[in-house]
MMTF fields as JSON, N, C-alpha, C and O atoms, coordinates in Angstrom:
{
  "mmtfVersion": "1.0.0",
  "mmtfProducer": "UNKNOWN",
  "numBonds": 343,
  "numAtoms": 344,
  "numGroups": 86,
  "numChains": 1,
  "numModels": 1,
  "chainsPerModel": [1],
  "groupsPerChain": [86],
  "chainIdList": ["A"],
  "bondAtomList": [4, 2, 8, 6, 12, 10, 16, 14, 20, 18, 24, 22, 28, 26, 32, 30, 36, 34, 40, 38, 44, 42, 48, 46, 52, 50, 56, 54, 60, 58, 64, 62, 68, 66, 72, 70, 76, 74, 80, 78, 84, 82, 88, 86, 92, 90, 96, 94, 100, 98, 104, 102, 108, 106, 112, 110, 116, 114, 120, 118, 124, 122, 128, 126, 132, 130, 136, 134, 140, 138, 144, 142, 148, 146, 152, 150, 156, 154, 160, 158, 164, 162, 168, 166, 172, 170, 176, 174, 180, 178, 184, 182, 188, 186, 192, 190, 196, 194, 200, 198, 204, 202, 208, 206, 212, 210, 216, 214, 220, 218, 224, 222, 228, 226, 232, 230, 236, 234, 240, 238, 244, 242, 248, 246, 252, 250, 256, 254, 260, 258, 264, 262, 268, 266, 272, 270, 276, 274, 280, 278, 284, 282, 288, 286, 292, 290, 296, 294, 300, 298, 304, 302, 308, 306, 312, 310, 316, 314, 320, 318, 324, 322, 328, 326, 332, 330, 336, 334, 340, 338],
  "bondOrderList": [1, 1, 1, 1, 1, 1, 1, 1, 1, 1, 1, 1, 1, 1, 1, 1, 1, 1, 1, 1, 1, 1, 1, 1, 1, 1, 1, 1, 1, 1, 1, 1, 1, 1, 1, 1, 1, 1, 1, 1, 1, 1, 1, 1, 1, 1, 1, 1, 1, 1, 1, 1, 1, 1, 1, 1, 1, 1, 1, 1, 1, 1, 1, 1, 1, 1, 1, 1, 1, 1, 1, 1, 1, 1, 1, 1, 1, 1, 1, 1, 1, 1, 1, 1, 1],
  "groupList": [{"groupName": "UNK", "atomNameList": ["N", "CA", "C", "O"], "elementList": ["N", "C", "C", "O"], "formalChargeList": [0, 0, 0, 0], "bondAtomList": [1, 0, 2, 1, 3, 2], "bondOrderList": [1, 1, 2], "singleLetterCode": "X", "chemCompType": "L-PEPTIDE LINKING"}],
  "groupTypeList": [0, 0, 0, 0, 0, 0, 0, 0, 0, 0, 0, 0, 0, 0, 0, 0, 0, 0, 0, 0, 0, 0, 0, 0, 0, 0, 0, 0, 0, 0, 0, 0, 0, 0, 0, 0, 0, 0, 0, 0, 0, 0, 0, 0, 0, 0, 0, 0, 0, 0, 0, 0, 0, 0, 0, 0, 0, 0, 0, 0, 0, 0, 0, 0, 0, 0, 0, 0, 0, 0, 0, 0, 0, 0, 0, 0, 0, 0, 0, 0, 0, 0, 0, 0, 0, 0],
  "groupIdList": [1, 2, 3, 4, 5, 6, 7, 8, 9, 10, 11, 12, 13, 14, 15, 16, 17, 18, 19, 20, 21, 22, 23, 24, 25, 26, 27, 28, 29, 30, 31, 32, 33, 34, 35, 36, 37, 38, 39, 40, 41, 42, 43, 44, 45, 46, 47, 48, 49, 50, 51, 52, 53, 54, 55, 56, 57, 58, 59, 60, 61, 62, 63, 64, 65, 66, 67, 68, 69, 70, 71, 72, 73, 74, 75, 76, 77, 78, 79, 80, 81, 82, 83, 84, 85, 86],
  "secStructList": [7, 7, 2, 2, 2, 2, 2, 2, 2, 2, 2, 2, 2, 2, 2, 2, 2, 2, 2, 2, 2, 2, 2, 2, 2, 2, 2, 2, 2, 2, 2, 2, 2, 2, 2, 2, 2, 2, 1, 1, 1, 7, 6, 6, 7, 7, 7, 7, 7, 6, 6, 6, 7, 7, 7, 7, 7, 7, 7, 7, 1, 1, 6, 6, 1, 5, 7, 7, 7, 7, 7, 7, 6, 6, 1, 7, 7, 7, 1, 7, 7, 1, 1, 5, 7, 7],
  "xCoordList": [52.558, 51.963, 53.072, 54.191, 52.808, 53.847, 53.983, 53.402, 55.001, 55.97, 55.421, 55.269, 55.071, 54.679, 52.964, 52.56, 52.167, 51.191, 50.958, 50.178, 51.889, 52.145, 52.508, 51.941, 53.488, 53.863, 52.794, 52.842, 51.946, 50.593, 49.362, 48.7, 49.132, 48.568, 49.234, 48.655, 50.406, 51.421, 51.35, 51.512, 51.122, 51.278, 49.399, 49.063, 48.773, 47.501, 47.144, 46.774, 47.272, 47.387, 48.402, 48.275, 48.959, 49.642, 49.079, 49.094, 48.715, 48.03, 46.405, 45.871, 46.129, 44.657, 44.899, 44.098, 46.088, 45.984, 46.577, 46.412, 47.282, 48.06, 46.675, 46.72, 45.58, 44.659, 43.612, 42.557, 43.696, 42.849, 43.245, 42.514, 44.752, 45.698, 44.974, 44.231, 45.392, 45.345, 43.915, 43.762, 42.927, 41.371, 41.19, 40.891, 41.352, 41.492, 42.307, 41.836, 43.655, 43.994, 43.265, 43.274, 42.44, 41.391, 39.96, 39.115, 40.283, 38.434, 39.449, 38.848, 40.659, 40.776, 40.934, 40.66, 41.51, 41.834, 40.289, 40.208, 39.322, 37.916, 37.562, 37.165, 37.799, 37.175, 38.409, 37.954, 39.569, 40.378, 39.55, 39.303, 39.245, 39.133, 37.58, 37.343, 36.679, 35.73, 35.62, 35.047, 36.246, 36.352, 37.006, 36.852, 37.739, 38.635, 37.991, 38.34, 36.718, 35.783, 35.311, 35.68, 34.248, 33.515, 34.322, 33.918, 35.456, 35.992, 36.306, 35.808, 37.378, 37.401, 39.072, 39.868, 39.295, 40.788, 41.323, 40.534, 42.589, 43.48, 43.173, 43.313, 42.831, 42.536, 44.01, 45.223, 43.359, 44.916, 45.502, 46.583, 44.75, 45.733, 45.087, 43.889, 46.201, 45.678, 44.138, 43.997, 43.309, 42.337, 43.125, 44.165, 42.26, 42.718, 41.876, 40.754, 42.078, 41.536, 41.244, 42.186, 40.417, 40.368, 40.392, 39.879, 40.834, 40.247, 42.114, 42.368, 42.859, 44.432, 44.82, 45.303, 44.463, 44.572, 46.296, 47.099, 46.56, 47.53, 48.163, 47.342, 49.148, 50.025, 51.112, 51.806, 51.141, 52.206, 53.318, 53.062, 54.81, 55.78, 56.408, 56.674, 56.696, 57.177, 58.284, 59.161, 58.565, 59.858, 60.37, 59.679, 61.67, 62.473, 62.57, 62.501, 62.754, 62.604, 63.803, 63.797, 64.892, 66.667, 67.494, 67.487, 68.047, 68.798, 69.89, 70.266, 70.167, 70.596, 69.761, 70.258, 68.165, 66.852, 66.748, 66.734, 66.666, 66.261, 64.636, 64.252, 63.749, 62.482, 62.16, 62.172, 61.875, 61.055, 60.843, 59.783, 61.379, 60.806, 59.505, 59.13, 58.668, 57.446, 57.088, 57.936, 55.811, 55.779, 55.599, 54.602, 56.555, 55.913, 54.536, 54.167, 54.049, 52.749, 53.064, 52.233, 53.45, 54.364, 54.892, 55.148, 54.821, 55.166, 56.007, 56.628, 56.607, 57.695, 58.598, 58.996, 59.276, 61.037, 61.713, 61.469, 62.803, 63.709, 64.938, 66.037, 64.732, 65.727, 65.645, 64.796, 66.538, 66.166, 65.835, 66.381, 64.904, 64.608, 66.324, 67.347, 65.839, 67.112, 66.785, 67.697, 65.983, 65.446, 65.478, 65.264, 65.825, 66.262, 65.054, 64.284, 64.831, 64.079, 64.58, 65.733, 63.441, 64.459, 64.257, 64.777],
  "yCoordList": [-97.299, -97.102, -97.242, -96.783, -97.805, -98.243, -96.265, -95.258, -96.62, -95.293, -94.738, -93.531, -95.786, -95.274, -94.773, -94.164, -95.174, -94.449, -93.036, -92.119, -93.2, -91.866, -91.011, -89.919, -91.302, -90.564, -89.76, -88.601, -90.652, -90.383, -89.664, -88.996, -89.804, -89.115, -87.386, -86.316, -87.65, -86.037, -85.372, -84.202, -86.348, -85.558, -84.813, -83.629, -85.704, -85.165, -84.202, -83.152, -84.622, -83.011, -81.746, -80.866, -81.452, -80.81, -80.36, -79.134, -80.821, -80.917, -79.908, -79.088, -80.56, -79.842, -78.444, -77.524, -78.337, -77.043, -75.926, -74.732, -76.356, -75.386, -75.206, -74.043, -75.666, -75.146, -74.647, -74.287, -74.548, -73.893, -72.546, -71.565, -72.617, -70.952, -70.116, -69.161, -70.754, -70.485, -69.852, -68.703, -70.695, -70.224, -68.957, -67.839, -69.144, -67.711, -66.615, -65.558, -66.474, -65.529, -64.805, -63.59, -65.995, -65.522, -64.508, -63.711, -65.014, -64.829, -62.949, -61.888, -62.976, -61.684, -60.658, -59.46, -61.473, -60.425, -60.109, -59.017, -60.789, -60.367, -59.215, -58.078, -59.774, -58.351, -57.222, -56.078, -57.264, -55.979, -55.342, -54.148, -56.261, -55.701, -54.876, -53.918, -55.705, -55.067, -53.447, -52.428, -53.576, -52.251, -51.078, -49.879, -51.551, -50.604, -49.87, -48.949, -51.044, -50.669, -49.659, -48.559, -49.687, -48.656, -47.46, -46.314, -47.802, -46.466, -45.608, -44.521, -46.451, -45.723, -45.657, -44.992, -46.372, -45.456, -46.899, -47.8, -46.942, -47.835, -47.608, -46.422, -48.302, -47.945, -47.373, -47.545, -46.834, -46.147, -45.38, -44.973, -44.881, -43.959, -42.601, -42.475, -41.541, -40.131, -39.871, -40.414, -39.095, -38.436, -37.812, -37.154, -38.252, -37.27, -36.101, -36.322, -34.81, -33.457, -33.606, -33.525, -33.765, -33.832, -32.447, -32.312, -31.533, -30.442, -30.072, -29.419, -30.341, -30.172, -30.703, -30.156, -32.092, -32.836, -32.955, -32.358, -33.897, -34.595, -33.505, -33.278, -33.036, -32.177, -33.563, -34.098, -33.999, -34.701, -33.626, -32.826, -33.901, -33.237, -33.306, -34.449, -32.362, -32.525, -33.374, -33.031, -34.638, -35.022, -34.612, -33.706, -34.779, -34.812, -35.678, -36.868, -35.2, -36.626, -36.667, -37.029, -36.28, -36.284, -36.382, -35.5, -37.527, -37.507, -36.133, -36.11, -35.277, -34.274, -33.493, -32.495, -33.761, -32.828, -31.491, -30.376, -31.729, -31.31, -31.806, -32.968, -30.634, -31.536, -31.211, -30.088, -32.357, -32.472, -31.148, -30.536, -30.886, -29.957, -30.254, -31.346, -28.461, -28.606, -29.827, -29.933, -30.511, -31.33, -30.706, -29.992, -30.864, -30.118, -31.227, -32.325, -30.443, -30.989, -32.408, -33.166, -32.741, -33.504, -35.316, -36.449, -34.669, -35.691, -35.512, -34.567, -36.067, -35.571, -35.11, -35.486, -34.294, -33.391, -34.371, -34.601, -35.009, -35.865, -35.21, -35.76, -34.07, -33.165, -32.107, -31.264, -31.856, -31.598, -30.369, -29.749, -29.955, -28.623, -27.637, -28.053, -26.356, -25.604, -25.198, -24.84, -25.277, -25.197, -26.561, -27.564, -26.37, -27.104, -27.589, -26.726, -29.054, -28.95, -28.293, -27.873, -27.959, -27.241, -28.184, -28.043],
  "zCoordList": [37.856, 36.557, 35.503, 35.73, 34.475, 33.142, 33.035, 33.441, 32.318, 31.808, 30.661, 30.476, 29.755, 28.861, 28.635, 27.645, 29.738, 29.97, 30.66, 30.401, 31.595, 32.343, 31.369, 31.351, 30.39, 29.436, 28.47, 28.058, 28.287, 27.59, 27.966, 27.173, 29.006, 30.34, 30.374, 30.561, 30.157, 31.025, 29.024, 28.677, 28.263, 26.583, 26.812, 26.782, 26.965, 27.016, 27.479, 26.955, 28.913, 29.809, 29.22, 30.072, 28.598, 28.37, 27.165, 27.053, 26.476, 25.075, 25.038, 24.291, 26.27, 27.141, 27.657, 27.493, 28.31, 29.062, 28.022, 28.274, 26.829, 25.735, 25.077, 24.676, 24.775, 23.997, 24.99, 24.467, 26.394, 27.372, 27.201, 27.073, 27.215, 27.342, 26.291, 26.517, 24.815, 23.709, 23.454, 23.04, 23.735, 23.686, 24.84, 24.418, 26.067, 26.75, 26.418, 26.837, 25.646, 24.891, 23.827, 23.632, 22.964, 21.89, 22.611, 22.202, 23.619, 24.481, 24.944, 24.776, 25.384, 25.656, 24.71, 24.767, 23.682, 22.518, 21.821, 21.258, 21.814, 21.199, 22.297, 22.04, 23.564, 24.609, 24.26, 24.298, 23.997, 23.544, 22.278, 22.11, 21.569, 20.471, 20.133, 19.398, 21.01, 20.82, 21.937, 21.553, 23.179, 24.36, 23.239, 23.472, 22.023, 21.524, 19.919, 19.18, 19.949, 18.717, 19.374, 18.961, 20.733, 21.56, 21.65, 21.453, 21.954, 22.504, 21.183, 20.893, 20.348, 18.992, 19.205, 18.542, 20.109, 20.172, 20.988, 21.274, 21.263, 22.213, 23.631, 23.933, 24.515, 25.931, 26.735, 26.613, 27.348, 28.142, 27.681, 28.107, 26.391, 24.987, 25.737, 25.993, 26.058, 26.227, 25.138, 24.042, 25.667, 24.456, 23.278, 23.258, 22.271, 20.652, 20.592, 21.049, 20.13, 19.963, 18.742, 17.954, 18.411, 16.816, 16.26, 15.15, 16.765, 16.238, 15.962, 14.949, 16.525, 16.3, 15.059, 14.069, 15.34, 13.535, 13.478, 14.194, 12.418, 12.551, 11.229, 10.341, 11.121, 10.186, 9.709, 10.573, 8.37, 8.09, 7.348, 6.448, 8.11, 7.491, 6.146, 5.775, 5.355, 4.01, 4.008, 4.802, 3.187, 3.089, 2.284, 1.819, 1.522, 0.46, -0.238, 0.071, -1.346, -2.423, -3.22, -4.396, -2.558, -3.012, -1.33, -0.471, -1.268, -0.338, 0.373, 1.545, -0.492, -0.275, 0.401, 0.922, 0.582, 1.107, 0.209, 0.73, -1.405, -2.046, -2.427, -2.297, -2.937, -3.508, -4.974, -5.477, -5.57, -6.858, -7.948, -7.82, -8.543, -9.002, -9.887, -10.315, -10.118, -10.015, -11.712, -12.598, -11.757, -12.603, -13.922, -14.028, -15.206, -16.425, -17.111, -16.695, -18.234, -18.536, -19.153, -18.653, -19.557, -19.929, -19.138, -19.545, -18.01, -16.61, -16.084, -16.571, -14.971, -13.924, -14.222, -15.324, -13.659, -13.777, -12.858, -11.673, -13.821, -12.338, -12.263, -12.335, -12.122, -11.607, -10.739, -11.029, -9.389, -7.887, -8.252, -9.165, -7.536, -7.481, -6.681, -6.137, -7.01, -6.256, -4.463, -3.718, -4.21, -2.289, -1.978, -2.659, -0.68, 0.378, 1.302, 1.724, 1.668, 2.863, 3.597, 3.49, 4.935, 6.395, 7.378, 8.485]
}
C-alpha cells in the first residue's frame, strides 16, 4: 500500500477513536453528574449532618490578627481595633 495512504488511513483512525474517547468521557461525566444531582452530595463523600452545620472562622482583617474596629455612622474605621484574633 502507498505510504501516503496508509498515512491517511492511520490519521483517520486516530481521528475516529480520539472523538470515540472524548464522547464516552462526556457520556460519563453526564452519569457523574446527574448520580450526584440525586444524591445531593459527591458519591463516596462521608454523609453531611445537617444539623452540625458548617461554623465559618473569624479572620483578621490586619495582618498582625488584629480586627476592624467597630464601624462609626459615618463608614468604616481603618484603624485596628485593640484585641487580637486567637
Amino acid at each position: 500500500m502507498h505510504p501516503e495512504f496508509l498515512r491517511e488511513m492511520t490519521d483517520q483512525r486516530s481521528r475516529e477513536m480520539r472523538a470515540r474517547a472524548h464522547q464516552a468521557r462526556l457520556a460519563r461525566l453526564a452519569r457523574l453528574a446527574s448520580v450526584v444531582s440525586r444524591r445531593g452530595r459527591h458519591p463516596g463523600a462521608a454523609p453531611v449532618d445537617e444539623a452540625d452545620g458548617f461554623v465559618i472562622p473569624v479572620i483578621p482583617d490586619y495582618v498582625d490578627g488584629s480586627f476592624r474596629a467597630e464601624v462609626a455612622a459615618g463608614g468604616a474605621s481603618q484603624e485596628p481595633a485593640a484585641h487580637r484574633a486567637a
